[in-house]
KOLMI-101175 format. One record per residue (C-alpha): y, x negated, z negated; residue number from 1. Coordinates in pm, 1 decimal. Each point is the difference from the previous one (the first is absolute). Layout:
<atoms>
y,x,z,seq
Y,X,Z,NUM
...
</atoms>
This chain:
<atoms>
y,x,z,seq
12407.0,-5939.6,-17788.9,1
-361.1,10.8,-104.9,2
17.5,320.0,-115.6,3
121.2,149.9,318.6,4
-342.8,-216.5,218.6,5
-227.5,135.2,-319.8,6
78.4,369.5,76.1,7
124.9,-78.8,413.7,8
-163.5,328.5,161.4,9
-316.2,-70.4,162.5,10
164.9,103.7,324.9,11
248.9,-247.6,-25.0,12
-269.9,-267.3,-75.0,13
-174.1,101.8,313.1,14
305.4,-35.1,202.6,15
34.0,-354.3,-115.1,16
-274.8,-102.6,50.2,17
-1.8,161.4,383.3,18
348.6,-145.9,16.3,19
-182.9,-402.2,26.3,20
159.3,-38.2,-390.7,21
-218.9,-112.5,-250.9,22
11.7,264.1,-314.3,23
95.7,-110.9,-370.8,24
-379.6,11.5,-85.1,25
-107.2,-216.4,270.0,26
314.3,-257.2,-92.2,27
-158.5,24.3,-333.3,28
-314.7,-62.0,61.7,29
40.4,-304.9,201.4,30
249.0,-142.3,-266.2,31
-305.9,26.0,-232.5,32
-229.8,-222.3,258.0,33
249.6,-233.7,-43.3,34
33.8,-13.1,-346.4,35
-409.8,2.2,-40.0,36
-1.2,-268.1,260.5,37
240.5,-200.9,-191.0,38
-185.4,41.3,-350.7,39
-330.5,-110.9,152.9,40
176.6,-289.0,196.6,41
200.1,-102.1,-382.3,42
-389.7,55.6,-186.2,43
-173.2,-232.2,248.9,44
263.7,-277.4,-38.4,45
4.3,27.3,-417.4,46
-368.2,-14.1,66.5,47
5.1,-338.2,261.7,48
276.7,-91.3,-290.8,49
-225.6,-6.5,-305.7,50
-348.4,-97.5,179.6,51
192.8,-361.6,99.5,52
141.6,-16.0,-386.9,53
-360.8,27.5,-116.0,54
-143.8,-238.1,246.1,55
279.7,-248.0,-73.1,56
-130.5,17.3,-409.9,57
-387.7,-12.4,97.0,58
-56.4,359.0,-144.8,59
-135.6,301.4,217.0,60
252.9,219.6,103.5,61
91.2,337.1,-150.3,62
-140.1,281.7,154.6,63
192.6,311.2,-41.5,64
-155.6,369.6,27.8,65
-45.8,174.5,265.3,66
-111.9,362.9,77.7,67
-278.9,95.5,245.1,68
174.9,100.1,322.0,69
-24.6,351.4,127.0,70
-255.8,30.6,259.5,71
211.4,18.9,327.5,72
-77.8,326.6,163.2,73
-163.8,-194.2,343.8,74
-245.9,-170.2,-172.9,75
-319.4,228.2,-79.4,76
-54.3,12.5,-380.7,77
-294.0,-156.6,-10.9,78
91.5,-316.4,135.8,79
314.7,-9.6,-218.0,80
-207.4,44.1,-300.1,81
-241.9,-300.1,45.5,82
233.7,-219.6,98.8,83
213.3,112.8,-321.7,84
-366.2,-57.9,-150.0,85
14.2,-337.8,135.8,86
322.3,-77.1,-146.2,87
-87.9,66.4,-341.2,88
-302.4,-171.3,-10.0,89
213.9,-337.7,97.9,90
317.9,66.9,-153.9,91
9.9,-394.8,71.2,92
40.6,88.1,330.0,93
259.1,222.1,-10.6,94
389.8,-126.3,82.2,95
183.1,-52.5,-297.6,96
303.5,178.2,213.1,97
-186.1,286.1,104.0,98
186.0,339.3,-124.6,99
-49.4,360.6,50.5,100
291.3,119.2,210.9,101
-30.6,386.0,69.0,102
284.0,1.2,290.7,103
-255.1,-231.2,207.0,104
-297.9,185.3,-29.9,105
-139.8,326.6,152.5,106
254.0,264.5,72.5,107
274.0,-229.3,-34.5,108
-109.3,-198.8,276.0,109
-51.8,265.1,253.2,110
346.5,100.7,-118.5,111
192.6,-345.9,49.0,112
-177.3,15.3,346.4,113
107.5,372.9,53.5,114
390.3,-133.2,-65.7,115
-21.1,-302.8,218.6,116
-143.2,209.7,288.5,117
272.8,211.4,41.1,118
239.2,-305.4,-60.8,119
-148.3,-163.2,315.5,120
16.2,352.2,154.9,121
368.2,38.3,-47.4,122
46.5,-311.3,119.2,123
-190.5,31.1,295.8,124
184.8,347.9,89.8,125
351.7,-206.2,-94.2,126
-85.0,-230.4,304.1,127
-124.8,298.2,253.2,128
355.7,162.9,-83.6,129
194.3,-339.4,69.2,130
-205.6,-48.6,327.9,131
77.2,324.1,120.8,132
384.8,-44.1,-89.4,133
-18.7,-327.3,191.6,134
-156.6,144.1,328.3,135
278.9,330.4,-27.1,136
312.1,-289.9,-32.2,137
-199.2,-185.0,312.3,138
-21.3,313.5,198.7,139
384.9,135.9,-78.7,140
71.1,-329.7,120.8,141
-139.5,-23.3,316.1,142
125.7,303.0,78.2,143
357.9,-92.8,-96.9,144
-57.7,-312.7,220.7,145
-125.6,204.0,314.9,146
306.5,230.7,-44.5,147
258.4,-334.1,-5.9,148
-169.3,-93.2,300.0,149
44.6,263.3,247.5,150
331.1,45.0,-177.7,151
118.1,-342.2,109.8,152
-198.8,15.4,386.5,153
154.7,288.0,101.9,154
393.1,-158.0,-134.0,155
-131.5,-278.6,216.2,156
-72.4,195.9,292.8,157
361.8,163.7,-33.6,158
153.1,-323.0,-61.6,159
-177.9,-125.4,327.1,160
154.0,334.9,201.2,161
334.4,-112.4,-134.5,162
-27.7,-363.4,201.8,163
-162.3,163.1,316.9,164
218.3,57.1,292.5,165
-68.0,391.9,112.2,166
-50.5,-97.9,337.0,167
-107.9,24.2,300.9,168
237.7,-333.7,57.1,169
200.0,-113.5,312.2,170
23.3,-253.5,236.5,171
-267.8,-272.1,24.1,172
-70.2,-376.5,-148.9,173
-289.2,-216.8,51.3,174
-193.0,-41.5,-329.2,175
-272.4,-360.1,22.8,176
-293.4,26.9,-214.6,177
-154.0,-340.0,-37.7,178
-393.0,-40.8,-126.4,179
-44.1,2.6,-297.6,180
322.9,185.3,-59.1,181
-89.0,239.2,-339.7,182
156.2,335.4,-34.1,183
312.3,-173.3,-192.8,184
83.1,-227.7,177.3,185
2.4,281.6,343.9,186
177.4,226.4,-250.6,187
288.0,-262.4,-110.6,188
41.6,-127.5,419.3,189
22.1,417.6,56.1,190
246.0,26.5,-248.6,191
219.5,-292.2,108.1,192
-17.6,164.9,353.0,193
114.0,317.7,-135.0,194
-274.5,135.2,113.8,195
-103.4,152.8,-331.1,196
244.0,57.4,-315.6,197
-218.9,-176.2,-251.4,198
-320.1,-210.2,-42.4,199
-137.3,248.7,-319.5,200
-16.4,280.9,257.7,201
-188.3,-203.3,260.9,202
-251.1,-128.6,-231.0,203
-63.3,351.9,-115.7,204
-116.6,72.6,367.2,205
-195.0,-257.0,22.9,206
-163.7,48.0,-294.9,207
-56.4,383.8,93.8,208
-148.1,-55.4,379.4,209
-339.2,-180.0,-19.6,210
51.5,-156.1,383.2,211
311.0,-182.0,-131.8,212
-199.8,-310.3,-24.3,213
-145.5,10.3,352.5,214
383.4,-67.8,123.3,215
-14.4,-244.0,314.0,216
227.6,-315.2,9.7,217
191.0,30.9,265.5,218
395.9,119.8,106.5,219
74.6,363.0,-66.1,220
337.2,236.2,131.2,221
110.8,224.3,-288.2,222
260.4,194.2,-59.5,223
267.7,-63.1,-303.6,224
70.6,277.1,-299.7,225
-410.1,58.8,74.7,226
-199.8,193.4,-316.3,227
-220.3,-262.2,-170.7,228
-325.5,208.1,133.0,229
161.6,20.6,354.5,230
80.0,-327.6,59.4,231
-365.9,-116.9,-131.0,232
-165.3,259.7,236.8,233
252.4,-159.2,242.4,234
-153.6,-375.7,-48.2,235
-406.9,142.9,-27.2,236
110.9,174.4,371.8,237
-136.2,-219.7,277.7,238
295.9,138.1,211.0,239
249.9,-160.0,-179.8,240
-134.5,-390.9,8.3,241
140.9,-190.0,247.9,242
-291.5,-249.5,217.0,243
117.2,-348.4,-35.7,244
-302.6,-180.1,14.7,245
-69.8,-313.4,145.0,246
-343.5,-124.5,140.3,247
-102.9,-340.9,17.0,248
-348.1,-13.2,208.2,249
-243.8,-285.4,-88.6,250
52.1,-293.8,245.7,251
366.8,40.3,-85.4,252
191.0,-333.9,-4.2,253
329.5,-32.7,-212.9,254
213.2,4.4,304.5,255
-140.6,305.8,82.9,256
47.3,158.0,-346.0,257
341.5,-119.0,-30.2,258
110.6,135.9,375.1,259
-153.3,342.2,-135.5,260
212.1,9.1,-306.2,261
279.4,-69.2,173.8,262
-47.9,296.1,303.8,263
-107.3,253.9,-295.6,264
255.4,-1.9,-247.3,265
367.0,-164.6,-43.4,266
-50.4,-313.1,-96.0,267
99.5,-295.5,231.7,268
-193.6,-280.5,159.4,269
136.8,-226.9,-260.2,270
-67.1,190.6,-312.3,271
-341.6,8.9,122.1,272
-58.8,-366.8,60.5,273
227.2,-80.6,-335.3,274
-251.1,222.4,-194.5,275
-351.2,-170.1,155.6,276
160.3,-315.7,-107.6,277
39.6,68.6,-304.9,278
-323.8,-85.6,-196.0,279
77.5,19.2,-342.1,280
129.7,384.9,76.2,281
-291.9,78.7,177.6,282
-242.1,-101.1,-255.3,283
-168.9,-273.6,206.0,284
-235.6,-246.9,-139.0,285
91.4,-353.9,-20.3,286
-295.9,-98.8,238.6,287
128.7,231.7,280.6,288
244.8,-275.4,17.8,289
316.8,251.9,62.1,290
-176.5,175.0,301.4,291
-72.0,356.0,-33.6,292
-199.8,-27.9,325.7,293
-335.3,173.0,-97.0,294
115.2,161.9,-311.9,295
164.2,316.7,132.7,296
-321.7,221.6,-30.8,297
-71.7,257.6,280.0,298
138.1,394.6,-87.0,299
256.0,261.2,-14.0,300
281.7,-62.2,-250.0,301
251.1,273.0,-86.1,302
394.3,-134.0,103.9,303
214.0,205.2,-280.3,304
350.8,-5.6,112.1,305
125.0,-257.3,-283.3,306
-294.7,-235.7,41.8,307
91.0,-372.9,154.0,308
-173.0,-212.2,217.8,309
-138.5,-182.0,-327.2,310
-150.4,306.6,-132.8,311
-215.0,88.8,270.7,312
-137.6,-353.0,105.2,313
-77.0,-53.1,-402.2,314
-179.2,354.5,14.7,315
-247.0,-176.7,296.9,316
-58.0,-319.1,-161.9,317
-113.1,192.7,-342.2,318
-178.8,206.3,207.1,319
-229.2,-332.5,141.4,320
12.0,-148.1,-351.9,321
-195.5,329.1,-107.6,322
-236.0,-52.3,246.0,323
-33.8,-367.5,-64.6,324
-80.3,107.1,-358.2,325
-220.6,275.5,104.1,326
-214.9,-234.3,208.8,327
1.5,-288.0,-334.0,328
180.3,-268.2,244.5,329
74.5,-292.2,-249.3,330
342.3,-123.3,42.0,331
-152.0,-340.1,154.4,332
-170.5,206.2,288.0,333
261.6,260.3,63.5,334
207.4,-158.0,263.3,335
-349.6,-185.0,211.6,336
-95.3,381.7,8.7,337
297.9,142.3,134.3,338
40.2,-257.3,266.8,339
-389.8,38.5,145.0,340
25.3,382.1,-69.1,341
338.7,4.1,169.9,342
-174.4,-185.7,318.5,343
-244.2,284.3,-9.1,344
207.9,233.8,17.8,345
208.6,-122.1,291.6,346
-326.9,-64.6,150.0,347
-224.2,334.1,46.8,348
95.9,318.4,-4.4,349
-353.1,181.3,-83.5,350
-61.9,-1.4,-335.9,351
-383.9,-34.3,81.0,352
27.8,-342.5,81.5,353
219.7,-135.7,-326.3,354
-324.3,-139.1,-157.0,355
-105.0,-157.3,327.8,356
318.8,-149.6,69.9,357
71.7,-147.1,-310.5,358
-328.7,-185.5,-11.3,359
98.5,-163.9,287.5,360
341.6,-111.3,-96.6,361
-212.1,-162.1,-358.0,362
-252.5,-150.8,235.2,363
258.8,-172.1,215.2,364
197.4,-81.7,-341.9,365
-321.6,-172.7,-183.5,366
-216.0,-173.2,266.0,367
232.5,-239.7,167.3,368
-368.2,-160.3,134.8,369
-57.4,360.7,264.7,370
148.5,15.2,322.9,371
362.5,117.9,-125.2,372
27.7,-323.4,-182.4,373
218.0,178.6,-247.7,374
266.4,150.7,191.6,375
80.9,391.4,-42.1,376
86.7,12.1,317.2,377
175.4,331.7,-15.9,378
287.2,130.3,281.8,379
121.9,257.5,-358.2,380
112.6,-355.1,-137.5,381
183.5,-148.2,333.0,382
166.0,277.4,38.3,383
139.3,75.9,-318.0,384
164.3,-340.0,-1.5,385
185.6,114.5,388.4,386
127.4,303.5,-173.1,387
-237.9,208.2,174.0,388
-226.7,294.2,-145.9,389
-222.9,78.5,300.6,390
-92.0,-119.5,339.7,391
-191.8,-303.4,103.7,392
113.4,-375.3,-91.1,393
96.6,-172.6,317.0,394
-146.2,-404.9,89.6,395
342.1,-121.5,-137.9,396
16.0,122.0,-303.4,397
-421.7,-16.3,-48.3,398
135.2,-396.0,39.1,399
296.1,-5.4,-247.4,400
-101.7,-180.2,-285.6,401
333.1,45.0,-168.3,402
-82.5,346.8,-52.6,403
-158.9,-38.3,-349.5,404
-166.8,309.5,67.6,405
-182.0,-132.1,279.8,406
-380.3,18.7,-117.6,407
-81.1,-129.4,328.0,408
154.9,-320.1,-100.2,409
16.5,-7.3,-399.0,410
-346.9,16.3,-133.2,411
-49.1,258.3,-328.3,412
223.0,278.1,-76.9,413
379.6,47.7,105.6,414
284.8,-45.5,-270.9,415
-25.1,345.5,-146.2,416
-107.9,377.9,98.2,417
136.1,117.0,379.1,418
-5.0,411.4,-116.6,419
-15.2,249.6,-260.5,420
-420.3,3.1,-67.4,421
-168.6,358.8,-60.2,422
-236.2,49.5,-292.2,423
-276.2,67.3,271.9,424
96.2,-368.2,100.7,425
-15.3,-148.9,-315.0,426
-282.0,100.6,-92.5,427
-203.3,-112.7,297.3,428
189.3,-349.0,-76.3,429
-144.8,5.6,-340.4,430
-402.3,132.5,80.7,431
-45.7,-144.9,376.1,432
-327.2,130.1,204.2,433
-230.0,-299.6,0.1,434
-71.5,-147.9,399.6,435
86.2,-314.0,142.7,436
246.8,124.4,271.2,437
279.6,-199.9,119.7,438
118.7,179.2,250.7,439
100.5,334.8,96.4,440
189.3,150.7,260.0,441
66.2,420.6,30.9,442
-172.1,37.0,367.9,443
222.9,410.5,58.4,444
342.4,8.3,-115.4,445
0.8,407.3,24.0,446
-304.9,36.3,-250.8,447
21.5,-341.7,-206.7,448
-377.6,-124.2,68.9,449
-26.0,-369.0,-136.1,450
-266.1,-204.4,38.4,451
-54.8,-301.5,-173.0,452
-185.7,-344.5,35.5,453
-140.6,-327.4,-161.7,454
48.0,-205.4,286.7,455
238.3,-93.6,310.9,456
-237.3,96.0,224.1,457
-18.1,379.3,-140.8,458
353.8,14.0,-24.1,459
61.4,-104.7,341.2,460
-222.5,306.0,128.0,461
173.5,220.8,-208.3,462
313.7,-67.8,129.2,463
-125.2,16.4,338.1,464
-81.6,399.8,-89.0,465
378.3,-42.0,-133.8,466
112.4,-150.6,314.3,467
-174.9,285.2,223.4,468
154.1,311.7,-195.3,469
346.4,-145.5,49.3,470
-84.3,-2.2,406.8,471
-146.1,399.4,-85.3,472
311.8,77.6,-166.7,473
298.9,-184.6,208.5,474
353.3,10.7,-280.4,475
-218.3,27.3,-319.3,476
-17.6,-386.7,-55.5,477
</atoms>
């Protein structure tokens, strides 16, 4: 074997050592750094060895010959020579281990650092190859992955054409989307209604029209065997939504409410009235004391076709409960507020004079010392306790002081609210103009001028103007 690496063509040594493969030579070579290293490492512990023995018998230690080392190549001669100078002038000085070593000095050196060098370098190209191996496997990957993908999309897209009905569908079935109704749970009701064959294909046009999510709540005719994207063009079609919306105008009392629901869709007098009785249903505080008076807020609501009484009356009194949170009403206040903001309401019908209005109805409710003495004093009041929603109070019931809603008779606030408060009203109840008016009295019934007063006297005048419009306008009072 080592005669075939002493007499290895040259070329073949040059193509092992372009192959990254260290050569027999340079295997050699570093075999004898070892070895040197070794012998000098063995020399300087006999050395430590014997210099301890002689200490330990109180003689000086041995000192073994040495030869003057080479001068190293990188240090200029003369330098090396007076130091070397130096050293045998003191041989005192000198280390008793020191030892000339020629594989440490001068060429050797440069040659040791030559071999590690293209160690490192190896090295150094070993990781550049394994880092561009890595980012190949990475890429062949991702490209594998991207493949799978659109592999297993378009199988889905011909599974979904295998659940679609081909259309265009027959006959006709009402479809109710409720808010907050998510593609789902419209696909899954369309499904059970035969409108569509199956949810999958549904949700995949939903998920392909970007105006799918600006469907309207509301009751929809569709026909059955539809295609999934036909029968959700079919629901985003204003056409195709049936109007059952009910209105409930501020000022609204709960008889009121309850007569509309009744005329607008098919529920009976006494599913209405069972419903507005039923508090715990309805959501109702515990201070409203089981009275839903005030807390059906003012609005249209949508009637779907398999929505009870219950439903819709709930939908109103979350609807004031929002505002009531909007406006930061603490629980304590809530039901004082409705019933003055309720009064306002049933009281003017400009919104101009809210602010005015209400200060008068807290003036006459916190100085029980001014000329009202503390009585409200308010025909809304009498005659929501009659039944009535309009018209003037007549002497007899003015007088009735069984009517607990007489403020003519009971001083402070009535029992609870008398009708359904707008925001516009509540707010005014909450942030009153400051003036000291007690009085008021709309002087035109065709433009709603009100004027208002601090004292009898002024009121009296203004009525007066009241009194002569009346005679102007014979049937309008």
């Amino acid at each position: 074997m080592s005669e075939h690496f002493s007499h290895s063509d040259p070329e073949d040594r040059g193509q092992q050592e372009a192959s990254g493969f260290p050569t027999r030579r340079e295997i050699m070579r570093e075999r004898r750094l070892r070895e040197a290293e070794e012998a000098r490492k063995e020399q300087r512990r006999i050395a430590r060895q014997k210099r301890r023995e002689a200490e330990a018998q109180g003689r000086p230690a041995e000192r073994r010959p040495t030869q003057p080392p080479l001068r190293d190549s990188r240090t200029p001669h003369r330098a090396t020579h007076h130091s070397a100078g130096r050293r045998e002038a003191n041989p005192e000085q000198r280390s008793p281990i020191e030892t000339y070593d020629p594989l440490t000095t001068g060429t050797r050196s440069r040659r040791v650092e030559v071999e590690r060098a293209r160690v490192r370098k190896r090295r150094r190209n070993a990781k550049i190859r394994t880092g561009v191996t890595i980012v190949g496997v990475i890429a062949v990957i991702l490209v594998c992955v991207y493949i799978a993908w659109n592999a297993i999309s378009s199988n889905r897209q011909s599974d979904v054409e295998t659940v679609d009905y081909p259309g265009p569908g027959h006959g006709s079935v009402e479809v109710v989307v409720n808010p907050g109704d998510s593609g789902a749970v419209i696909g899954q009701n369309l499904v059970e209604q035969n409108v569509v064959k199956s949810q999958g294909a549904f949700l995949q046009a939903w998920n392909d029209n970007a105006a799918a999510n600006s469907l309207q709540p509301g009751t929809y005719t569709l026909m059955q065997e539809m295609r999934a994207v036909d029968a959700l063009a079919a629901l985003l079609d204003p056409a195709n939504r049936s109007s059952n919306a009910i209105t409930v105008p501020p000022g609204f009392t709960k008889a009121q409410v309850a007569e509309r629901l009744t005329d607008f869709g098919d529920f009976s007098a006494d599913e209405v009235e069972a419903a507005m009785n039923d508090a715990e249903a309805l959501g109702l505080p515990d201070y409203a004391n089981g009275d839903v008076e005030g807390w059906l807020a003012p609005g249209s609501y949508e009637i779907h076709s398999d929505d009870q009484p219950v439903d819709v009356l709930k939908r109103m009194v979350d609807g004031m409960k929002a505002q009531l949170d909007d406006l930061g009403v603490p629980d304590a206040d809530r039901e004082e507020l409705l019933t003055k903001a309720s009064i306002l309401e049933r009281e003017v019908n400009i919104e101009q004079y809210y602010p005015k209005v209400a200060r008068v109805i807290e003036n006459r409710l916190t100085k029980p010392d001014a000329e009202t003495v503390g009585f409200l004093n308010m025909d809304s009041t009498v005659l929501y306790g009659v039944g009535k929603v309009g018209g003037v109070p007549t002497a007899a019931e003015l007088n009735d002081s069984s009517n607990k809603y007489n403020t003519y008779k009971h001083k402070g606030l009535p029992p609870g609210p008398i009708s359904s408060p707008s925001e516009q009203a509540l707010k005014a109840t909450q942030n009153p103009e400051e003036g000291d008016w007690l009085y008021f009295v709309t002087i035109n019934l065709d433009t709603g001028e009100t004027k208002f007063a601090s004292t009898l006297e002024e009121q009296e005048k203004n009525r007066a103007e009241f009194d002569q419009w009346c005679e102007d306008n014979p049937g309008k009072c």
